[in-house]
PDB file with SEQRES, HELIX, SHEET and CRYST1 records, atoms N, CA, C and O in Angstrom:
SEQRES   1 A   81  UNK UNK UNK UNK UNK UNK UNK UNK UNK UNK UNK UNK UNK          
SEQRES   2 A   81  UNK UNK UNK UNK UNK UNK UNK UNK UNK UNK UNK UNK UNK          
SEQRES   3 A   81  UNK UNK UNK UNK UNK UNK UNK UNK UNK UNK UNK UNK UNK          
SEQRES   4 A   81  UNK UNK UNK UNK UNK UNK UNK UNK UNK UNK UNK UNK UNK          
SEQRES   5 A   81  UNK UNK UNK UNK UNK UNK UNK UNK UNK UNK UNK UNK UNK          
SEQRES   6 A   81  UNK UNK UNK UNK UNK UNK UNK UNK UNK UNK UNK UNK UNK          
SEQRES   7 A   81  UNK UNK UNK                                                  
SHEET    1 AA1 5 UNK A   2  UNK A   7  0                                        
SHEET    2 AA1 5 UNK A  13  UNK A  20 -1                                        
SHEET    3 AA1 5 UNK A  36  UNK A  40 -1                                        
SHEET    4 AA1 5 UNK A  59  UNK A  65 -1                                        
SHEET    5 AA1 5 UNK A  71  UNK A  72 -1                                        
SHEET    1 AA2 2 UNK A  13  UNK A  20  0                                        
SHEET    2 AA2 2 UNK A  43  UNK A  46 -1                                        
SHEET    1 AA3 2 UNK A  55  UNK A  56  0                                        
SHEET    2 AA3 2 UNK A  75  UNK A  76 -1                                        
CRYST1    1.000    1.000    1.000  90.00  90.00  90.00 P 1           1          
ATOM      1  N   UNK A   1      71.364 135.658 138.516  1.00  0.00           N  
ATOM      2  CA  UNK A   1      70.291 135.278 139.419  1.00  0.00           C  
ATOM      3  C   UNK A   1      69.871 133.846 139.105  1.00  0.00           C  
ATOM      4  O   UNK A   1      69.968 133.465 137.938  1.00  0.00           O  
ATOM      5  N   UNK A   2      69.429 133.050 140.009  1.00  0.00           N  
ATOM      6  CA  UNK A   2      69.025 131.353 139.869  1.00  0.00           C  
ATOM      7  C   UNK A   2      67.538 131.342 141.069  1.00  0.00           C  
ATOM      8  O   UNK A   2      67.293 131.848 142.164  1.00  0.00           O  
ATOM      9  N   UNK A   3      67.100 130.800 140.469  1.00  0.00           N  
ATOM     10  CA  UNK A   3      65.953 130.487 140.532  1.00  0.00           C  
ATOM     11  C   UNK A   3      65.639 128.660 140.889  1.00  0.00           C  
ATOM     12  O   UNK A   3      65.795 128.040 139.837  1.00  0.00           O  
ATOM     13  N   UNK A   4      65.362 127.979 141.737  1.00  0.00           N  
ATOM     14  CA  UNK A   4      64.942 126.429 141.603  1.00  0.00           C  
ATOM     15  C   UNK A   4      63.453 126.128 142.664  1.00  0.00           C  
ATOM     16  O   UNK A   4      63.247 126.418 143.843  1.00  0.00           O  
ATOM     17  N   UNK A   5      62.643 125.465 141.690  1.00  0.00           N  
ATOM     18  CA  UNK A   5      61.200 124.944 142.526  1.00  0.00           C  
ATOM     19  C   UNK A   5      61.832 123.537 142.271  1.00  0.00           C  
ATOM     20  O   UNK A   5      62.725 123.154 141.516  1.00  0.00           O  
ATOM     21  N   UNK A   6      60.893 122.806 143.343  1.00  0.00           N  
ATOM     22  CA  UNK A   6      60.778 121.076 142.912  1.00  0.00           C  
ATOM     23  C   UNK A   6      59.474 120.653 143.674  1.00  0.00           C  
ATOM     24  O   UNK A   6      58.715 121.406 144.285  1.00  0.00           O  
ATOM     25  N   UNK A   7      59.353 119.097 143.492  1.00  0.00           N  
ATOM     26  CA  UNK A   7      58.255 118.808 143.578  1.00  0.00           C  
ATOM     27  C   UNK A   7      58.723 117.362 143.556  1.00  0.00           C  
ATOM     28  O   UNK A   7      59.768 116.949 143.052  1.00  0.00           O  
ATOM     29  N   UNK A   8      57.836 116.696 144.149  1.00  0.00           N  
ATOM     30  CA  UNK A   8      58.117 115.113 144.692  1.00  0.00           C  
ATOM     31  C   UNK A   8      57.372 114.334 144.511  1.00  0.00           C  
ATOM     32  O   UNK A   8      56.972 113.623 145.433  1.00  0.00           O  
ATOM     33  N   UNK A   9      57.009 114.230 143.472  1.00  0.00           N  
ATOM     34  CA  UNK A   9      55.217 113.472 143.425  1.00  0.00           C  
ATOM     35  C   UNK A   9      55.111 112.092 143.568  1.00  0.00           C  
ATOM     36  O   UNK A   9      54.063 111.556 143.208  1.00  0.00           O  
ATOM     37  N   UNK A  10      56.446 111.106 144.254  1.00  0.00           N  
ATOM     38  CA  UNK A  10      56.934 109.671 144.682  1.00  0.00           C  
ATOM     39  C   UNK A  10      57.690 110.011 145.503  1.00  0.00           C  
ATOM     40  O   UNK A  10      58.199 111.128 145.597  1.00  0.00           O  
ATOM     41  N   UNK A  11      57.924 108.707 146.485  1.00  0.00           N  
ATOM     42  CA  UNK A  11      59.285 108.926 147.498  1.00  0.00           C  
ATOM     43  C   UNK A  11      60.093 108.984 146.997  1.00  0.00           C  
ATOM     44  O   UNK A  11      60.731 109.990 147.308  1.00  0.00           O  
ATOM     45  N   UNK A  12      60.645 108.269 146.097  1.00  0.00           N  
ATOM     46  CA  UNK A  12      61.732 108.665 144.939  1.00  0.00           C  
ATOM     47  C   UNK A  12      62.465 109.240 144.105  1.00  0.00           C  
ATOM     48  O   UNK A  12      63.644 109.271 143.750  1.00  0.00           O  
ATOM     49  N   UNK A  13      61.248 109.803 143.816  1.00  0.00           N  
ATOM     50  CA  UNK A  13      61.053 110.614 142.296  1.00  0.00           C  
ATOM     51  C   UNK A  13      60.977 112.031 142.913  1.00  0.00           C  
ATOM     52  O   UNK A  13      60.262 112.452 143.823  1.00  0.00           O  
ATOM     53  N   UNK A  14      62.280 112.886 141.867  1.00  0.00           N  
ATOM     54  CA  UNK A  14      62.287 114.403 142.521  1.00  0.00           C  
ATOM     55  C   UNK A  14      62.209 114.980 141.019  1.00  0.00           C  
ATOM     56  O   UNK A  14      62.624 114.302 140.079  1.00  0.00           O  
ATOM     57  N   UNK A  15      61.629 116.331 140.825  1.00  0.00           N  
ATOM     58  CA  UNK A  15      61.498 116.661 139.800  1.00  0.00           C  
ATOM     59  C   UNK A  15      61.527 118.066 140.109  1.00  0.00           C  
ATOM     60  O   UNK A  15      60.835 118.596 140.978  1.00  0.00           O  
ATOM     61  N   UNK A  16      62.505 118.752 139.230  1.00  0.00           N  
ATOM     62  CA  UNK A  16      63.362 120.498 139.168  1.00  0.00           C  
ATOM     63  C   UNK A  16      63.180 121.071 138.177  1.00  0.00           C  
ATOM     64  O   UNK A  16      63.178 120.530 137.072  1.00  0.00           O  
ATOM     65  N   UNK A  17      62.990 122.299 138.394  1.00  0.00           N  
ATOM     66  CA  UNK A  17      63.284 123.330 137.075  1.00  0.00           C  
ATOM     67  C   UNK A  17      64.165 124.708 137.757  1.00  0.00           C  
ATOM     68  O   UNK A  17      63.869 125.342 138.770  1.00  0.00           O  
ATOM     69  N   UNK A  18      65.436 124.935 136.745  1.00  0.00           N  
ATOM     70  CA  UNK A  18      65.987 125.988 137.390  1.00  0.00           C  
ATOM     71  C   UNK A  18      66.042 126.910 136.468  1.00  0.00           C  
ATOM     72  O   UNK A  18      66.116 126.724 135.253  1.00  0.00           O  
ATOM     73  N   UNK A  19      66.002 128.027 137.097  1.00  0.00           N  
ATOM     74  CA  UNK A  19      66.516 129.191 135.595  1.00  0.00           C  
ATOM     75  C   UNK A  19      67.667 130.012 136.243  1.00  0.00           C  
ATOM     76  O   UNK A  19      67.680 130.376 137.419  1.00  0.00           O  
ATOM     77  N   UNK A  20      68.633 130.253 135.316  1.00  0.00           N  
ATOM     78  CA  UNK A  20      69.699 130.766 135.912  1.00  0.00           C  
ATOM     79  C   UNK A  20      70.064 132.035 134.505  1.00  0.00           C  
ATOM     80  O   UNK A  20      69.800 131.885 133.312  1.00  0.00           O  
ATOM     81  N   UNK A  21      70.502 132.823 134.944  1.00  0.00           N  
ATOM     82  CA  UNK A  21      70.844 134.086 133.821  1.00  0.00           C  
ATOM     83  C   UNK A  21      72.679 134.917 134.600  1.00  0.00           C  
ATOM     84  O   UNK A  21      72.887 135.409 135.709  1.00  0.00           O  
ATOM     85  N   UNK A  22      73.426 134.763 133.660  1.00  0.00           N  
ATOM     86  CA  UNK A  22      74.136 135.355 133.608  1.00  0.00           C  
ATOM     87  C   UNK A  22      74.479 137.065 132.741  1.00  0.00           C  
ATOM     88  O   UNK A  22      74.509 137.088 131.511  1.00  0.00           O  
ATOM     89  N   UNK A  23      74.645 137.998 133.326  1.00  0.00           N  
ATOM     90  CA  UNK A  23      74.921 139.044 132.762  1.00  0.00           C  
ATOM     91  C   UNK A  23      76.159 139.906 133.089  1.00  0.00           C  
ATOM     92  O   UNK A  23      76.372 140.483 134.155  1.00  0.00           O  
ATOM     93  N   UNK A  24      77.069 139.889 131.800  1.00  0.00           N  
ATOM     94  CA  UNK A  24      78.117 140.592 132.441  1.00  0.00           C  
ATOM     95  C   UNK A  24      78.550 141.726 132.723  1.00  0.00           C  
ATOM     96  O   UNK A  24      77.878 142.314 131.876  1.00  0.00           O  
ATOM     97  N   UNK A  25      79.279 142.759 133.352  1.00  0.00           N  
ATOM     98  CA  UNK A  25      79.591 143.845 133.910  1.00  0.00           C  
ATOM     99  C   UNK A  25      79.791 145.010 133.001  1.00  0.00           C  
ATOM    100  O   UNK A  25      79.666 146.218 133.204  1.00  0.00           O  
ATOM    101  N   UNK A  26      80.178 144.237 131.807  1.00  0.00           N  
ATOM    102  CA  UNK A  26      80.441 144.897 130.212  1.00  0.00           C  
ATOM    103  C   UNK A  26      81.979 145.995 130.636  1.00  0.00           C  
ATOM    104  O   UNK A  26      82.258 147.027 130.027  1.00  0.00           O  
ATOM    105  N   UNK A  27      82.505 145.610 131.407  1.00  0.00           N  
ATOM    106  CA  UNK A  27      83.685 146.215 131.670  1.00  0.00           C  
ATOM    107  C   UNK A  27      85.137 145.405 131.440  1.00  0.00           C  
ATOM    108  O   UNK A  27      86.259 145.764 131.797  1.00  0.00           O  
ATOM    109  N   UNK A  28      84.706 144.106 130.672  1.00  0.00           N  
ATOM    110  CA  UNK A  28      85.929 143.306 129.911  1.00  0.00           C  
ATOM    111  C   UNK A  28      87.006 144.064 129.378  1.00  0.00           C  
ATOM    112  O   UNK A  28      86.935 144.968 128.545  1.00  0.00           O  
ATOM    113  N   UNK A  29      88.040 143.588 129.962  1.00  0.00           N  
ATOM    114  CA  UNK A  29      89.164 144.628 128.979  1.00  0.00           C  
ATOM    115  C   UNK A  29      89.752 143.653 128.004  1.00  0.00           C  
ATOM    116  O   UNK A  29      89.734 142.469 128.342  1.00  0.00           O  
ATOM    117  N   UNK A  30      90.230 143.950 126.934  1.00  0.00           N  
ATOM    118  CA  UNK A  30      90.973 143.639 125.260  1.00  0.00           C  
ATOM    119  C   UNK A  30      89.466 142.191 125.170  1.00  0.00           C  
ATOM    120  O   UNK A  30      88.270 142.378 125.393  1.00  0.00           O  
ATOM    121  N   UNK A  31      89.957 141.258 124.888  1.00  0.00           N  
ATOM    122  CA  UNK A  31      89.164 140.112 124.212  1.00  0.00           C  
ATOM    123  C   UNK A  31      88.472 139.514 125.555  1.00  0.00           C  
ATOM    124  O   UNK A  31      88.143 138.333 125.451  1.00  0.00           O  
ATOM    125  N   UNK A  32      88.240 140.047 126.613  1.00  0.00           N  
ATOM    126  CA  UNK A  32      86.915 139.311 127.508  1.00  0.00           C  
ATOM    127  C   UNK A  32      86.201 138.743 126.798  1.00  0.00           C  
ATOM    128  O   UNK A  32      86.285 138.596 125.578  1.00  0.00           O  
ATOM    129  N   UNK A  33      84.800 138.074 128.116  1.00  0.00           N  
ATOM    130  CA  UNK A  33      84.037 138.010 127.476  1.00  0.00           C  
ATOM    131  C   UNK A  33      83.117 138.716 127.568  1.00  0.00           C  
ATOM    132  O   UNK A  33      82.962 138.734 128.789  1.00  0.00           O  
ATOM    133  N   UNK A  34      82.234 139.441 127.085  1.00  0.00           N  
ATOM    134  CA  UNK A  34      81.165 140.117 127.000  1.00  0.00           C  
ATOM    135  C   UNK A  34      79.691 139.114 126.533  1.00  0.00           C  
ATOM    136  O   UNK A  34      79.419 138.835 125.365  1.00  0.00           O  
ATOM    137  N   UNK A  35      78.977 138.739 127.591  1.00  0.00           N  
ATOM    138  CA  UNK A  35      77.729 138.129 127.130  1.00  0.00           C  
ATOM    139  C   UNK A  35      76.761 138.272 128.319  1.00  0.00           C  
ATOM    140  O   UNK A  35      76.945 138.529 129.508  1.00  0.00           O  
ATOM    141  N   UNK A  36      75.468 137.969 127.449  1.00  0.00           N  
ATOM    142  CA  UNK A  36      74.792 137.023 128.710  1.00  0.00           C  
ATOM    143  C   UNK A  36      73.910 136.273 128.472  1.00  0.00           C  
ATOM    144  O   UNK A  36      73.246 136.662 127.511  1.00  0.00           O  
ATOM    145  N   UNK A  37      73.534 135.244 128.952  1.00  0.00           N  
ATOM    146  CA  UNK A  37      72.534 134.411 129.185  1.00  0.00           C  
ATOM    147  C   UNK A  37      71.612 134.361 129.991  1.00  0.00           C  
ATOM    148  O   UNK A  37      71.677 134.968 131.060  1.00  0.00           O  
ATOM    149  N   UNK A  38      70.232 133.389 129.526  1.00  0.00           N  
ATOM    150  CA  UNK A  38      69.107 133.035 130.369  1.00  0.00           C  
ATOM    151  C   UNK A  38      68.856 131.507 129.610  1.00  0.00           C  
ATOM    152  O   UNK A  38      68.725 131.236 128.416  1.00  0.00           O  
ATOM    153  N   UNK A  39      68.847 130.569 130.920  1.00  0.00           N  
ATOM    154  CA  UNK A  39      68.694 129.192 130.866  1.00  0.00           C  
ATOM    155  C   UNK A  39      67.302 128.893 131.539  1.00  0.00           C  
ATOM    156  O   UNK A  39      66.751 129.470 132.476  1.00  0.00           O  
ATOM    157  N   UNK A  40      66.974 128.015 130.919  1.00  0.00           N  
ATOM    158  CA  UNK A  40      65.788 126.808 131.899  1.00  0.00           C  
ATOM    159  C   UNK A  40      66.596 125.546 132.145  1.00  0.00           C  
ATOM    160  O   UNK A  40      67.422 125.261 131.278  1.00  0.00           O  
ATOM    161  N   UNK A  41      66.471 124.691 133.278  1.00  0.00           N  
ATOM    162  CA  UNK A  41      66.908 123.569 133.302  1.00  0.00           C  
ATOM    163  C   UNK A  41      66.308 122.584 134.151  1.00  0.00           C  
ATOM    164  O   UNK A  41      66.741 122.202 135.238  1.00  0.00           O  
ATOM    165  N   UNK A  42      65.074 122.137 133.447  1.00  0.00           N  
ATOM    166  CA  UNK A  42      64.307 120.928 134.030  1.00  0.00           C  
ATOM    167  C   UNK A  42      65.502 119.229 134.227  1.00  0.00           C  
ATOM    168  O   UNK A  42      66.572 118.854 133.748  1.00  0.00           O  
ATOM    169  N   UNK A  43      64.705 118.801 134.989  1.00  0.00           N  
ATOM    170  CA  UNK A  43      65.647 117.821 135.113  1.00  0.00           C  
ATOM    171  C   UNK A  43      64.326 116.692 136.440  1.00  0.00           C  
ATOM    172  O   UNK A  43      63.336 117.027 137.091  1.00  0.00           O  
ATOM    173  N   UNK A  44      64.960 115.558 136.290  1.00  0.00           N  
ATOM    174  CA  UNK A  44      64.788 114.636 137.293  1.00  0.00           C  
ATOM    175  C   UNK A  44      65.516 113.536 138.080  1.00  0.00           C  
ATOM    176  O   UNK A  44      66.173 112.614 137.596  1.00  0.00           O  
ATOM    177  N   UNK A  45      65.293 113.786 139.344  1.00  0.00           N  
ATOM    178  CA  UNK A  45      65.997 112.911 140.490  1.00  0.00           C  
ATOM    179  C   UNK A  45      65.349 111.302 140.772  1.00  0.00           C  
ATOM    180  O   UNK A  45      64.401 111.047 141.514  1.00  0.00           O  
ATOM    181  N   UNK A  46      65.918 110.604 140.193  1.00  0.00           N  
ATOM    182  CA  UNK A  46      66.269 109.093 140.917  1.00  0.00           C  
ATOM    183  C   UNK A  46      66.281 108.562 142.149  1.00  0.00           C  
ATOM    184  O   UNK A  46      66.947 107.529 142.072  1.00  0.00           O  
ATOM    185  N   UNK A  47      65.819 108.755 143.460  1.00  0.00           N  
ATOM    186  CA  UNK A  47      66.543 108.008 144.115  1.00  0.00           C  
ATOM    187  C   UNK A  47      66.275 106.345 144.638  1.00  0.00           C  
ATOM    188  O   UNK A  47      65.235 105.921 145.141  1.00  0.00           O  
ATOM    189  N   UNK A  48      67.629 105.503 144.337  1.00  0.00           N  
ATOM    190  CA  UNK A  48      67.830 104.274 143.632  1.00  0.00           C  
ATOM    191  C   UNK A  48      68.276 103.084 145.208  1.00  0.00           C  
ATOM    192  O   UNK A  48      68.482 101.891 145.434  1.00  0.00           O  
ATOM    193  N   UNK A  49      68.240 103.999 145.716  1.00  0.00           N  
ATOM    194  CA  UNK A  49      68.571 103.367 147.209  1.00  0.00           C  
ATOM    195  C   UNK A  49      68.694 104.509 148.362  1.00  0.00           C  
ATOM    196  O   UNK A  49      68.727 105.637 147.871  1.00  0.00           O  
ATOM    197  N   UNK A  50      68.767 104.476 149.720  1.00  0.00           N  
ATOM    198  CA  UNK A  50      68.725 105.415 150.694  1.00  0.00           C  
ATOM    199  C   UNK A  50      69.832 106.337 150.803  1.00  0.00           C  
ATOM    200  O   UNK A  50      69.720 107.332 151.519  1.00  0.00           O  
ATOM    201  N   UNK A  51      70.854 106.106 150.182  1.00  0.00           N  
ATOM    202  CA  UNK A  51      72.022 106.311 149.731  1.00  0.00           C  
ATOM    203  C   UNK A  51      72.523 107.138 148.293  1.00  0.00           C  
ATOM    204  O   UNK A  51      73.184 108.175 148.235  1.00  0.00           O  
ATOM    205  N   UNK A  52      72.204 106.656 147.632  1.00  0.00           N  
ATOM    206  CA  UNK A  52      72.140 106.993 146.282  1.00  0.00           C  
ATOM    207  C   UNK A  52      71.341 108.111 145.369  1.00  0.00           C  
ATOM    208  O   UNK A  52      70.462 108.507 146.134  1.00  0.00           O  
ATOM    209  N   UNK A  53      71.235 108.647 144.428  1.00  0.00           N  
ATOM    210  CA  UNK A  53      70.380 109.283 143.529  1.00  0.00           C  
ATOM    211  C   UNK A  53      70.907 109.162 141.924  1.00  0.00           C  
ATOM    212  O   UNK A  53      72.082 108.819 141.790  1.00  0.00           O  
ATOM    213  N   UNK A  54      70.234 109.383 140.875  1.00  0.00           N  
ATOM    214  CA  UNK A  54      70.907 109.785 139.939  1.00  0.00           C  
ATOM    215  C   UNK A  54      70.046 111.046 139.499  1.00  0.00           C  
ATOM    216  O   UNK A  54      68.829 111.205 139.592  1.00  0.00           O  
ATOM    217  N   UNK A  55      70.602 111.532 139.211  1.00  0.00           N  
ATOM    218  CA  UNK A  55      70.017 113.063 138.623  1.00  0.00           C  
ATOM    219  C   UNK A  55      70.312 113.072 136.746  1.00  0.00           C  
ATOM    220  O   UNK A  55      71.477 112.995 136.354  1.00  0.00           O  
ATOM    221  N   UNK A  56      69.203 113.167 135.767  1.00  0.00           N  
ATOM    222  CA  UNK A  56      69.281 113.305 134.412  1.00  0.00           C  
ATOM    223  C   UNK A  56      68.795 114.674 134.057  1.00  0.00           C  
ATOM    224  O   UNK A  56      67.949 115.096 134.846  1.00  0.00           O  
ATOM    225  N   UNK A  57      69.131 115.527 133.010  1.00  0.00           N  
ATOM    226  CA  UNK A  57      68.598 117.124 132.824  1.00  0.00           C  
ATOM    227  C   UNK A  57      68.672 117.015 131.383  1.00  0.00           C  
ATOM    228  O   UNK A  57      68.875 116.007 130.707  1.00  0.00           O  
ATOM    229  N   UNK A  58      68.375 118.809 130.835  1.00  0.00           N  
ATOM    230  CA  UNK A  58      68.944 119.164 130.123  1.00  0.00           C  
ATOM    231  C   UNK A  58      69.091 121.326 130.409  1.00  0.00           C  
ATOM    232  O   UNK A  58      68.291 121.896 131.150  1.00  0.00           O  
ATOM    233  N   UNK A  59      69.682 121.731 130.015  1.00  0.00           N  
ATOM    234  CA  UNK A  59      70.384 123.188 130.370  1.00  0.00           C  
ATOM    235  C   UNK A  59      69.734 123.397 128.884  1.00  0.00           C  
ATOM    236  O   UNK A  59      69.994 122.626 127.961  1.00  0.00           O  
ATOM    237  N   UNK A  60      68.934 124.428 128.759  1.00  0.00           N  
ATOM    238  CA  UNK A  60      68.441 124.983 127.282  1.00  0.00           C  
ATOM    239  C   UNK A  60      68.720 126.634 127.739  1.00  0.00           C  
ATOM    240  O   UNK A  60      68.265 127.185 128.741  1.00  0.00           O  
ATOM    241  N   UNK A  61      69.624 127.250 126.668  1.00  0.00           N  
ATOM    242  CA  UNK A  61      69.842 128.602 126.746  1.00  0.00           C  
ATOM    243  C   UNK A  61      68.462 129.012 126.173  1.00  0.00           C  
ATOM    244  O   UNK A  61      68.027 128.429 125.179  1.00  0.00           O  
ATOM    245  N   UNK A  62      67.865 129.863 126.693  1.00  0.00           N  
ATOM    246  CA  UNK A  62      66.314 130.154 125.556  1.00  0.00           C  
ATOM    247  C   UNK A  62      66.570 131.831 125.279  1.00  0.00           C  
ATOM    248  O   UNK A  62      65.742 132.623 124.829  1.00  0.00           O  
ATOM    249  N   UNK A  63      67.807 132.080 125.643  1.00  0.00           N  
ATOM    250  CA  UNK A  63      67.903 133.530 125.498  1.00  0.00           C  
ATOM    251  C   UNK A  63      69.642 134.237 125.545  1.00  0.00           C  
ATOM    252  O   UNK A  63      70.289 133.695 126.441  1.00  0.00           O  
ATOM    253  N   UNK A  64      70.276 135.074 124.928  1.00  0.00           N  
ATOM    254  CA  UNK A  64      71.407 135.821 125.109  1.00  0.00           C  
ATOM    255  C   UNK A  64      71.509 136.472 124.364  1.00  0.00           C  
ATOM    256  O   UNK A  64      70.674 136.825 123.531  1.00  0.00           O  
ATOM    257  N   UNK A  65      73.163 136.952 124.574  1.00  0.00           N  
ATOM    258  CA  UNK A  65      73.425 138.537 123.752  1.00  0.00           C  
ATOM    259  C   UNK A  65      75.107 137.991 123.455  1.00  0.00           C  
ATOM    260  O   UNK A  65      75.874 137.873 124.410  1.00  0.00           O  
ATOM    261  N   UNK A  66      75.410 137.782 122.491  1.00  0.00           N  
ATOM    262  CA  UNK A  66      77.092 137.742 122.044  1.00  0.00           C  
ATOM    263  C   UNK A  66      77.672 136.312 121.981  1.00  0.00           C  
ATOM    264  O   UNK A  66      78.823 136.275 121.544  1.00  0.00           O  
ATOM    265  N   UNK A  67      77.169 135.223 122.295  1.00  0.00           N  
ATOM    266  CA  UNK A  67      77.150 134.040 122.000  1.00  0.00           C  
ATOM    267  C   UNK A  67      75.475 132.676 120.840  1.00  0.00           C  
ATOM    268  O   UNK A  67      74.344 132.856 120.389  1.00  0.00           O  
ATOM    269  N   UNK A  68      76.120 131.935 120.905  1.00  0.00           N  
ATOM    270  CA  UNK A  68      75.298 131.190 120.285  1.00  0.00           C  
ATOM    271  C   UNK A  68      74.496 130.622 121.510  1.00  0.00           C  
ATOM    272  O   UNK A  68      74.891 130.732 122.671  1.00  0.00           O  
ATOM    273  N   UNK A  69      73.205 129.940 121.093  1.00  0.00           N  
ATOM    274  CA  UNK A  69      72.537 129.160 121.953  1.00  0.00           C  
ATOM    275  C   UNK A  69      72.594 128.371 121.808  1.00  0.00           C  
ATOM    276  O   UNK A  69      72.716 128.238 120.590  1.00  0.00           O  
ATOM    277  N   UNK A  70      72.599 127.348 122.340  1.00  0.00           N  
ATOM    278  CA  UNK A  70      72.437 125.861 122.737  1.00  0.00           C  
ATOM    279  C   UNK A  70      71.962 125.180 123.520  1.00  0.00           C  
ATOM    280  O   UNK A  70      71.183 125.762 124.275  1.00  0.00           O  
ATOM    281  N   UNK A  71      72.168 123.587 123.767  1.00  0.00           N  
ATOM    282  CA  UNK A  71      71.403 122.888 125.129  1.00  0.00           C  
ATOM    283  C   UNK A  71      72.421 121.913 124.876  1.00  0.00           C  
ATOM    284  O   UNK A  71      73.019 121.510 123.879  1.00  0.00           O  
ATOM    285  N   UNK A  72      72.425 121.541 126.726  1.00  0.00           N  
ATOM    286  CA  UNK A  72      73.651 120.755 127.626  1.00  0.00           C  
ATOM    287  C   UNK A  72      72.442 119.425 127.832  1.00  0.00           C  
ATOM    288  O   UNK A  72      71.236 119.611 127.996  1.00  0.00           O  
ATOM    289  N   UNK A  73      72.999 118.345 127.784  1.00  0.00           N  
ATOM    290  CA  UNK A  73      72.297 117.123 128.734  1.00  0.00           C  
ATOM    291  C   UNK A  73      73.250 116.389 129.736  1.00  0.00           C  
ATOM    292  O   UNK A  73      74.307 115.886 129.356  1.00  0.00           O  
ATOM    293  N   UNK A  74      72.839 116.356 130.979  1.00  0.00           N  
ATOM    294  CA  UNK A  74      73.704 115.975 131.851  1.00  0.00           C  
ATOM    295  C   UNK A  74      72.900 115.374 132.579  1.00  0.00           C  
ATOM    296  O   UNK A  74      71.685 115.552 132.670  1.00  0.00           O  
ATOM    297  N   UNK A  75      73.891 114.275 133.392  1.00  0.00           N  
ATOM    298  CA  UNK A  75      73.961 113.036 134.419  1.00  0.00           C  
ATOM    299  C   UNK A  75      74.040 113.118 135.900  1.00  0.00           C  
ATOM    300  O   UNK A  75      75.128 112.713 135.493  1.00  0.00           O  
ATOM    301  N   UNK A  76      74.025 113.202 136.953  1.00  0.00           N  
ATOM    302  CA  UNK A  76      74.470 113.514 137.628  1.00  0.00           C  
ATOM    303  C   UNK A  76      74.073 112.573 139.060  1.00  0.00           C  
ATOM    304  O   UNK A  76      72.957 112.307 139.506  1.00  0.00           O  
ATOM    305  N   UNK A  77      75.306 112.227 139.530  1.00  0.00           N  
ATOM    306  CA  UNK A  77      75.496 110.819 140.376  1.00  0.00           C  
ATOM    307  C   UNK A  77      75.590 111.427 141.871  1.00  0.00           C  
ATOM    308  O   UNK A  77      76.718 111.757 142.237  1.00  0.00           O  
ATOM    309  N   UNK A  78      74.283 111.646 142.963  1.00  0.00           N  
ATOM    310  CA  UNK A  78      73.933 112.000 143.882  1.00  0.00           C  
ATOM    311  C   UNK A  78      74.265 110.564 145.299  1.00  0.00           C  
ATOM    312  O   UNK A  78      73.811 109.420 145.282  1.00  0.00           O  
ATOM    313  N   UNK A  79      75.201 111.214 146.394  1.00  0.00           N  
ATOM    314  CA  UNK A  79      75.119 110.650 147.654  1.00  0.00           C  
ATOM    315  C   UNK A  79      75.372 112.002 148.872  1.00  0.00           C  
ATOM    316  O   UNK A  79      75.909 113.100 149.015  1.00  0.00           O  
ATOM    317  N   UNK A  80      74.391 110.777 149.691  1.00  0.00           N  
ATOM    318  CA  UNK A  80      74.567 111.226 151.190  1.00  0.00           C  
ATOM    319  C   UNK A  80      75.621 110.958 152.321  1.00  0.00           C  
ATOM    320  O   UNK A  80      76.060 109.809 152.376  1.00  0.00           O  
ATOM    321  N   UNK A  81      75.979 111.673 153.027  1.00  0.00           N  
ATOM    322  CA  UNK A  81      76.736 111.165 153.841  1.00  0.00           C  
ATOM    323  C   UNK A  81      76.726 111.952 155.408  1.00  0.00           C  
ATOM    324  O   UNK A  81      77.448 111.533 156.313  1.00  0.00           O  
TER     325      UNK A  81                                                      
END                                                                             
């Protein structure tokens, strides 16, 4: 399930939070994977011309079952067309 609000508080400026959770079927056969997760992933939108955006985040696991947790930071280079 995923989840995203935002909010615009500049013409420019876009600002997200998503939560996304993966859970699996638990019906993996020999070495699947068996896990699941729950993420938050705030982040903010750029936009740098009428054309353009850049999007900066970070992905924080704040929760699972059979893996480690961690956090992702990512970039992300937005156009229209």
């Amino acid at each position: 399930a995923d989840a995203l609000v935002g909010a615009e508080p500049a013409k420019n400026i876009l600002l997200l939070i998503e939560a996304l959770s993966s859970t699996s079927m638990r019906n993996e056969a020999g070495d699947g994977a068996d896990y699941d997760v729950v993420k938050l992933q705030p982040s903010a939108v750029w936009r740098f011309s009428r054309r353009f955006s850049l999007q900066a985040g970070v992905t924080h696991e704040i929760g699972g079952r059979n893996l480690v947790l961690g956090d992702t930071y990512f970039l992300s280079f937005w156009t229209t067309f």
